[in-house]
NUDREN-268644 format. One line per 8 residues: number of its first residue (from 1); for each residue y, x, z of C-alpha. Coordinates in pm, 1 decimal, m for minus. Example, Ala and Ser with C-alpha at 12.3 -4.5 7.8 and 13.67 -1.06 7.14 Angstrom:
BEGIN
1	m450.0/1230.0/780.0; m106.0/1367.0/714.0 $
***
This chain:
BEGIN
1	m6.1/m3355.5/m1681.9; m262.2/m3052.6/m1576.3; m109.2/m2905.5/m1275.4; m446.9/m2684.2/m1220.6; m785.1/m2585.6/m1410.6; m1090.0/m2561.2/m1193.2; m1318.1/m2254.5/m1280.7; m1664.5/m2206.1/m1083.8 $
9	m1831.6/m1866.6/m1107.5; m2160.2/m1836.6/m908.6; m2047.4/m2133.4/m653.1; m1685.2/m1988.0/m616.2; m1424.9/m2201.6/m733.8; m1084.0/m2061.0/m878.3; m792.2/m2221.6/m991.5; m646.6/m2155.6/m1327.5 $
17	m314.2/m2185.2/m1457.9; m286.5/m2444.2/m1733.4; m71.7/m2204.7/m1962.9; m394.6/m1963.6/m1937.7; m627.0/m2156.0/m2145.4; m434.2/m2127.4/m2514.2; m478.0/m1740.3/m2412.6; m827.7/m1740.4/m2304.0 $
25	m908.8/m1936.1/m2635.9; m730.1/m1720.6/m2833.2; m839.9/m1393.2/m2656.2; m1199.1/m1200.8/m2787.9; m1141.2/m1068.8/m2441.7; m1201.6/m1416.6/m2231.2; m1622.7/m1348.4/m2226.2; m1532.3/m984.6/m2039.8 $
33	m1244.5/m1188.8/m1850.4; m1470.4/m1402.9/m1653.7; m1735.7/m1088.1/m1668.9; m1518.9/m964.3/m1432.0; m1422.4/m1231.2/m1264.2; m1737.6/m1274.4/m1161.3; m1811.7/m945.8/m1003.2; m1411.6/m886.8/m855.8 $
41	m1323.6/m1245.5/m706.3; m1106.7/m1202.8/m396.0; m1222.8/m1374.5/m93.3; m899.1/m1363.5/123.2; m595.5/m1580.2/119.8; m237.3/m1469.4/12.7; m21.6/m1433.1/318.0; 276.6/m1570.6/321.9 $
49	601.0/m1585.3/489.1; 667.2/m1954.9/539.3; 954.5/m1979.9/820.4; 825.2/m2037.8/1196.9; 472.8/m1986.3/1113.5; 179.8/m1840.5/874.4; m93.4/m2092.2/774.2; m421.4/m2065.9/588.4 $
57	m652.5/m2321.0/451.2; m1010.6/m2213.0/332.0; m1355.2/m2414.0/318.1; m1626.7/m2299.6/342.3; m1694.1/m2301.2/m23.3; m1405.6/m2213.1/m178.2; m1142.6/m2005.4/m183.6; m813.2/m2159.8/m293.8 $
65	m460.1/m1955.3/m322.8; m211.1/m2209.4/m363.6; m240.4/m2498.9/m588.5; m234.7/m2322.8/m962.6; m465.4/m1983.4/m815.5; m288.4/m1714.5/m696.5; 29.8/m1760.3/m836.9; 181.4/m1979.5/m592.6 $
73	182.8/m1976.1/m216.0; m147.4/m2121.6/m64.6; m272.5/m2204.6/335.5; m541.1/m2104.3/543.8; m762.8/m2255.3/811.6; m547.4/m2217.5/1133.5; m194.9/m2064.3/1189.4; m42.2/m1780.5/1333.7 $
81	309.2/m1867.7/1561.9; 467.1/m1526.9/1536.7; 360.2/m1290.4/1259.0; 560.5/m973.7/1284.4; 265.1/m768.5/1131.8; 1.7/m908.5/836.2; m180.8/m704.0/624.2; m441.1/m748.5/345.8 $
89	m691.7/m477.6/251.0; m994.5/m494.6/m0.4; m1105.8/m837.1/2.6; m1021.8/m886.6/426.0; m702.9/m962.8/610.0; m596.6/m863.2/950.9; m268.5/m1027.9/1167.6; m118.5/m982.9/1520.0 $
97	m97.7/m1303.8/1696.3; 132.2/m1498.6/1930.3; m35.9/m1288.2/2212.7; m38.4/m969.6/2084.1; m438.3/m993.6/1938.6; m574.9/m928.8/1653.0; m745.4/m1141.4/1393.6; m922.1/m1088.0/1089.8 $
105	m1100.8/m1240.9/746.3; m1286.4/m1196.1/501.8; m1563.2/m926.2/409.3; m1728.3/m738.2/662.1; m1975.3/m521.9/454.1; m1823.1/m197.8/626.3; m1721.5/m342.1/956.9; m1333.4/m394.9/844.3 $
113	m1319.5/m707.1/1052.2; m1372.7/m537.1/1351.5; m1592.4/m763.7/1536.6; m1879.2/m545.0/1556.2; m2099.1/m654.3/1307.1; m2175.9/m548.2/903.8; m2348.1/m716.6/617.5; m2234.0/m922.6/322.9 $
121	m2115.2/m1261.4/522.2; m1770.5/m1314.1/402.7; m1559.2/m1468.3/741.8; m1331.2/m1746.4/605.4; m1214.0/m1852.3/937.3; m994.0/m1606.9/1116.8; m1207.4/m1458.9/1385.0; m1072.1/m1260.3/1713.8 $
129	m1127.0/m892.5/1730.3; m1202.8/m897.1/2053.1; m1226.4/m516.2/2172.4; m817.8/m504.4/2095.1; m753.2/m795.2/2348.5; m525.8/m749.7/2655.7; m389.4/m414.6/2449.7; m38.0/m556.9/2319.4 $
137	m115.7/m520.0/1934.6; 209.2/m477.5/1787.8; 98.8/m423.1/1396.4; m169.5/m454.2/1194.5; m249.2/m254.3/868.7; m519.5/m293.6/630.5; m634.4/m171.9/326.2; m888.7/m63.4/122.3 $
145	m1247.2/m117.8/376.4; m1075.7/m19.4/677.2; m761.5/m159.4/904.5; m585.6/m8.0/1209.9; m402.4/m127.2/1487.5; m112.9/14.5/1683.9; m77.0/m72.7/2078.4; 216.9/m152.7/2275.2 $
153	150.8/156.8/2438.9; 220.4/395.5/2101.9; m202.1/415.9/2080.9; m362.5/373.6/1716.0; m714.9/192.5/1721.9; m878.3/167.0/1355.8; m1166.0/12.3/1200.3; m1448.7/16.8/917.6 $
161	m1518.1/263.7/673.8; m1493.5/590.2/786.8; m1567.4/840.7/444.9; m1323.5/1119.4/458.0; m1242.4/1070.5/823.1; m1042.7/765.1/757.3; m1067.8/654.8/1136.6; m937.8/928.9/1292.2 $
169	m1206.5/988.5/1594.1; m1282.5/1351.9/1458.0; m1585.0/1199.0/1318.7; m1670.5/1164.8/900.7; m1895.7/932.3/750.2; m2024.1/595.1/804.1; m1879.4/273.3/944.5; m1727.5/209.6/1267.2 $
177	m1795.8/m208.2/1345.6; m1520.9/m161.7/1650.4; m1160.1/m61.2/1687.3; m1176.9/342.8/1772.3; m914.5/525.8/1949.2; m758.7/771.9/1651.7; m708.4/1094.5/1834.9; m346.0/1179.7/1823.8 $
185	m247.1/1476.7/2001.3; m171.7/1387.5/2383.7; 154.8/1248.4/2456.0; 240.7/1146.6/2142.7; 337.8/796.8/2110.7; 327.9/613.6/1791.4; 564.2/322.7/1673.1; 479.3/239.4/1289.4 $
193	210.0/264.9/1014.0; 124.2/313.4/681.4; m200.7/303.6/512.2; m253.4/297.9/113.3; m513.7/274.0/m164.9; m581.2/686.9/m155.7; m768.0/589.1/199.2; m551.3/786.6/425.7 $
201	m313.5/718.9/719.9; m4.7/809.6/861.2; 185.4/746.0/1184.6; 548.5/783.7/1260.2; 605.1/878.1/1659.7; 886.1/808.1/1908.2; 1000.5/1144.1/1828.5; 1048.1/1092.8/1466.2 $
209	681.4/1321.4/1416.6; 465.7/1226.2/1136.8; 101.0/1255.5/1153.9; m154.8/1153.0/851.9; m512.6/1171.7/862.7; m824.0/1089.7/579.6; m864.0/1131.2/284.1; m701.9/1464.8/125.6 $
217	m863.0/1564.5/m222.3; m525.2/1621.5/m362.5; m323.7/1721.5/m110.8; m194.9/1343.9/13.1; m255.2/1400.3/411.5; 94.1/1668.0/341.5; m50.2/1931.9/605.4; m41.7/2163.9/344.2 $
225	m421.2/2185.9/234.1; m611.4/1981.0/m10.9; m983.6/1941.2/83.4; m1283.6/1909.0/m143.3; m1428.6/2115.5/m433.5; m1229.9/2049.3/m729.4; m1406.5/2238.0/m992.5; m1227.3/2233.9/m1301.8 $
233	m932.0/2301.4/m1187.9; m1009.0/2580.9/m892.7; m891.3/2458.3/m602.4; m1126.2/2593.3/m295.3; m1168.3/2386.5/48.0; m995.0/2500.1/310.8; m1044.8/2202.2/487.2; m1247.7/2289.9/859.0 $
241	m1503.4/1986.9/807.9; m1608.9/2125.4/455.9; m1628.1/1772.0/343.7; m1324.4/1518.2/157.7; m1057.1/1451.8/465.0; m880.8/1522.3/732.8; m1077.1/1428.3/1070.6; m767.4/1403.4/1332.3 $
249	m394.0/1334.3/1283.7; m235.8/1614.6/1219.4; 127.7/1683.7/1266.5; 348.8/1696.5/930.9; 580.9/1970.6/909.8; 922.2/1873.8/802.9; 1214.5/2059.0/738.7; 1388.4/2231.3/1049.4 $
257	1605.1/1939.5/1207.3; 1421.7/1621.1/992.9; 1244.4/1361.8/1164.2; 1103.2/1060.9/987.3; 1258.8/719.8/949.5; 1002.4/532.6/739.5; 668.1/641.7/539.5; 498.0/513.6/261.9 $
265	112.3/580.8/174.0; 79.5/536.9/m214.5; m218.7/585.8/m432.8; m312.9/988.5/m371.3; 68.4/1027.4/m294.0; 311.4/955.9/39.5; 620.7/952.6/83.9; 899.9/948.6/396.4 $
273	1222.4/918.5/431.9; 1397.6/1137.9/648.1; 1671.1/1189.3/930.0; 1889.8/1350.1/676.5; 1886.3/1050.8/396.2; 1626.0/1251.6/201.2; 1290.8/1080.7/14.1; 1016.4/1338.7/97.9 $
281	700.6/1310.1/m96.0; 342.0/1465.7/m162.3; 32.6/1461.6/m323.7; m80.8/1430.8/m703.5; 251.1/1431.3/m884.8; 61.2/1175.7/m1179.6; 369.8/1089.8/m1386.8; 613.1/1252.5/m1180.0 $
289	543.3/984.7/m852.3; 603.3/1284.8/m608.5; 903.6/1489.9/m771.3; 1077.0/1260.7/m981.7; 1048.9/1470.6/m1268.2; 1167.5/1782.3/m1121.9; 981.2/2036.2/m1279.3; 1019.1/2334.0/m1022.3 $
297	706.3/2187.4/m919.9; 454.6/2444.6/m1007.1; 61.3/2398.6/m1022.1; m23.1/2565.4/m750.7; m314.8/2737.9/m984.4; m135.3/2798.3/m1319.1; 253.1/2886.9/m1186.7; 347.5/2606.9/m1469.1 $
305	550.5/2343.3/m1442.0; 517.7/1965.5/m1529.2; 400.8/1641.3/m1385.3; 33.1/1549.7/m1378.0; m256.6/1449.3/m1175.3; m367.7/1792.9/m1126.1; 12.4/1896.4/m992.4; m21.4/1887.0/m652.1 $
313	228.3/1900.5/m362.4; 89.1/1981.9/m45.2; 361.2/1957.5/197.6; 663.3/1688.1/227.6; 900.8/1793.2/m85.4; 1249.7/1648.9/m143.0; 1321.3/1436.6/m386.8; 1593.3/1617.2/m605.9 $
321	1893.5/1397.2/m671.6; 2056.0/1608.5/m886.5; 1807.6/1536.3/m1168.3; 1886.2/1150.1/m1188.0; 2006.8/818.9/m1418.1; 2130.0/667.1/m1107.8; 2450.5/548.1/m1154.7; 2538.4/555.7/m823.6 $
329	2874.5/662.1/m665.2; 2838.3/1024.0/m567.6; 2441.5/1093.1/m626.3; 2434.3/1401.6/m422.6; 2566.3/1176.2/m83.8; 2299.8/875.2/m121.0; 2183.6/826.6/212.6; 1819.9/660.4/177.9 $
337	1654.4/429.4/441.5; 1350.9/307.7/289.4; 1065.4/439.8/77.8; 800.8/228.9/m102.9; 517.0/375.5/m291.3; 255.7/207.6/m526.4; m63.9/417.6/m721.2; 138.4/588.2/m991.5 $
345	542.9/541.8/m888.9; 721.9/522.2/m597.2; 1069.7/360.2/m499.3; 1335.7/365.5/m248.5; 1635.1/175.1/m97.8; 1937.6/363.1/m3.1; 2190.2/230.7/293.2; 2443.8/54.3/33.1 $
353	2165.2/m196.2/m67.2; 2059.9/5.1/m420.9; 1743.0/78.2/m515.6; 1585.0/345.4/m729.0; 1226.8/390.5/m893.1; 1018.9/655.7/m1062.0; 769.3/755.6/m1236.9; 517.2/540.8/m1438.9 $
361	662.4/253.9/m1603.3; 408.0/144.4/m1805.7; 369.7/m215.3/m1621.9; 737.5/m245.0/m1630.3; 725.9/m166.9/m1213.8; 1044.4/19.7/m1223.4; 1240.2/m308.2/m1229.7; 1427.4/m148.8/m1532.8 $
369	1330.7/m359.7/m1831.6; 1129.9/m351.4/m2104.8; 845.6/m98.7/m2047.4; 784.8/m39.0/m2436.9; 1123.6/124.2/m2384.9; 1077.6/405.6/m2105.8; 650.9/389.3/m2000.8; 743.3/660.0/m1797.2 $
377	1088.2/663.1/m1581.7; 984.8/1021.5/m1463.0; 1350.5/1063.4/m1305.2; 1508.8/824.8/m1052.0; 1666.2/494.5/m1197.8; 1837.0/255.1/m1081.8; 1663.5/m77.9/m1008.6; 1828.9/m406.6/m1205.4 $
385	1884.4/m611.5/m957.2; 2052.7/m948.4/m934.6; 2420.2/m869.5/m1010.8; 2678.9/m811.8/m695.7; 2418.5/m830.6/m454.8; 2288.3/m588.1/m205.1; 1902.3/m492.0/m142.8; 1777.0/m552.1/253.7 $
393	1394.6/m455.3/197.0; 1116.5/m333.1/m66.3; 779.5/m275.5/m92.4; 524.7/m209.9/m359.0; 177.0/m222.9/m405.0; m64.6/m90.4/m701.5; 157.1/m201.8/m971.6; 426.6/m431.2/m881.2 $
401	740.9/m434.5/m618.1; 918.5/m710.1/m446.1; 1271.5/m662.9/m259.3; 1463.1/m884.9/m89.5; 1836.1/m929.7/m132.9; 2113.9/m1084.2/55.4; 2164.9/m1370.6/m157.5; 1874.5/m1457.0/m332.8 $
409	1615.2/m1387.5/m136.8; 1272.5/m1218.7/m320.0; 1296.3/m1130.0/m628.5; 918.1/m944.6/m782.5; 875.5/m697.0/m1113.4; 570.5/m563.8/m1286.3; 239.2/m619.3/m1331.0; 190.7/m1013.1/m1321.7 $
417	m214.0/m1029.8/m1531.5; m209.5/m1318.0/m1196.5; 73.1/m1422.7/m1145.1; 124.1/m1136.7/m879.5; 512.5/m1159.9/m945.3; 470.8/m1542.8/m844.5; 608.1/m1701.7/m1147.9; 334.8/m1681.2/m1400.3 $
425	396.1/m1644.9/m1788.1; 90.8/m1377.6/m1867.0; 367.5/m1090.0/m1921.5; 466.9/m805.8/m1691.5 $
***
């Protein structure tokens, strides 16, 4: 029996699900397939929790993510005893060691390894970044072409691409080949992270303070401006810089009394959740991902309602429960502790283990069913999850979500083109 089809494109080798190949000969599509293939191949393992420790295996010639592609879990060259913090941006990974450094893979064509050097080698071996040594890295996160790092000491260092101020240094523009102080106001002391595909940061403090910095063209950053020249619709720059971000963190205003439990970057949207139980989001409100379909949610330039990309919220809104198809025990009281966010939806857990989604649908990553049903859950709804068990985590990338639960461990929805769900059958 096949248990894996070998595919090389231009000396990179990629492994191919039997149950592909009926589709690919079927499929007018298959000559554009490996079109793209060609051009988009990752280069960096799959990370994966394996108990006591985190192992890769890569050669120098291939890349191989578990045994049938990237559908199953796969090992790379060396391993990683403790791995509190991994993280996987565009094409690179970064993880915190046993001793608190940091080491990275992968491309390096905009310095996002952070060993002080740029070009178009592609690391396969995890190399040390060694400017973070002896400074007690206590998470990691990548994404996109650039990765920060957050000290024992509450500091933020951050790496790579810097268009739209993504580093933090007060500085726009160009690449930064070494970890970089981000310049958080003095005396503030950071504890968590969150970076996303919209190329901007944000960093929860001791204090329960949120500050974001980079990219801001539609209002993402929260500090209640949205940078950049957006023609068509009117919007002027306000933004100091003149250019596409914000240079510095900058302090979130939340409601009197809120501080921040957890923050999610999504895809030109973030949202936190708060001391209060709340879900406060921002940003482009594309298929309701920021207000859940509540549509007192002007545009700021037209006074109308509605959700679209060009509805923007500049400054942390609550998520209005009232407006809802949770069936949850008394909506109004739903204390949340979590918040996930992917490009066009965003979910959250609440403290009784339930989980809610909204707004698009349209790769079935609301964990509700059948997308051909509801492409757009615009309102809150409640996640079907295995029965009579309780949620203990989620998160979500572009368009898919994982959560764990209590019983049955991980259990994945949405998007799967690759088997990103990890259990392959070419449907979402």
């Amino acid at each position: 029996m096949i248990s894996q089809v070998l595919l090389v494109l231009n000396s990179q080798k990629f492994y191919l699900p039997p149950a592909a190949l009926p589709l690919m000969a079927k499929s007018p599509w298959t000559g554009i397939f490996l079109a793209i293939l060609m051009v988009l191949f990752s280069t960096h393992p799959l990370l994966v929790d394996s108990g006591s420790q985190t192992e890769t295996e890569i050669h120098s010639d291939e890349v191989r993510l578990g045994t049938i592609a990237n559908n199953s879990p796969g090992q790379v060259l060396g391993h990683i005893d403790t791995h509190d913090s991994l993280s996987i941006g565009r094409q690179f990974a970064c993880a915190v060691t046993e001793n608190s450094s940091v080491v990275c893979w992968g491309r390096t064509d905009f310095g996002q390894t952070g060993i002080g050097v740029t070009g178009t080698n592609v690391y396969h071996n995890m190399t040390y970044v060694d400017a973070l040594d002896g400074m007690g890295i206590v998470e990691v996160s990548a994404h996109l072409d650039h990765a920060c790092g957050l000290t024992s000491q509450g500091a933020v260092y951050c790496w790579g691409s810097n268009v739209d101020g993504r580093i933090g240094n007060g500085q726009i523009g160009g690449n930064v080949l070494v970890p970089t102080m981000a310049l958080l106001p003095q005396g503030v002391v950071a504890k968590s992270l969150s970076q996303g595909p919209s190329a901007h940061t944000c960093a929860i403090s001791t204090d329960g303070d949120l500050y974001c910095w980079g990219l801001n063209t539609k209002g993402q950053v929260g500090n209640g401006q949205v940078c950049a020249n957006l023609g068509e619709t009117g919007y002027t720059n306000p933004c100091s810089n003149g250019g596409t971000g914000i240079l510095v963190p900058e302090l979130i205003a939340m409601p009197t009394g809120v501080t921040v439990t957890s923050v999610s970057v999504g895809g030109e949207h973030t949202c936190a959740t708060g001391s209060d139980g709340g879900v406060y989001c921002w940003g482009s409100d594309m298929n309701c991902r920021v207000t859940g379909g509540d549509n007192v949610a002007d545009d700021p330039l037209t006074g109308q309602p509605g959700c679209d990309y060009w509805h923007l919220t500049l400054s942390p809104r609550k998520l209005a429960m009232s407006n809802t198809e949770v069936t949850i025990q008394d909506p109004a009281n739903i204390s949340f502790v979590q918040t996930v966010t992917g490009w066009v939806f965003s979910c959250a857990m609440t403290d009784s283990g339930a989980g809610i989604c909204w707004g698009a649908n349209t790769e079935s990553q609301q964990g509700i069913g059948n997308n051909s049903n509801q492409p757009f859950a615009v309102v809150p709804t409640l996640i079907q999850g295995p029965s009579g068990e309780s949620m203990t985590s989620i998160s979500a990338t572009t368009a898919q979500a994982c959560a764990m639960y209590d019983q049955t461990g991980a259990h994945c929805w949405g998007d799967n083109w690759g088997g990103n769900t990890g259990d392959y059958d070419g449907s979402n």
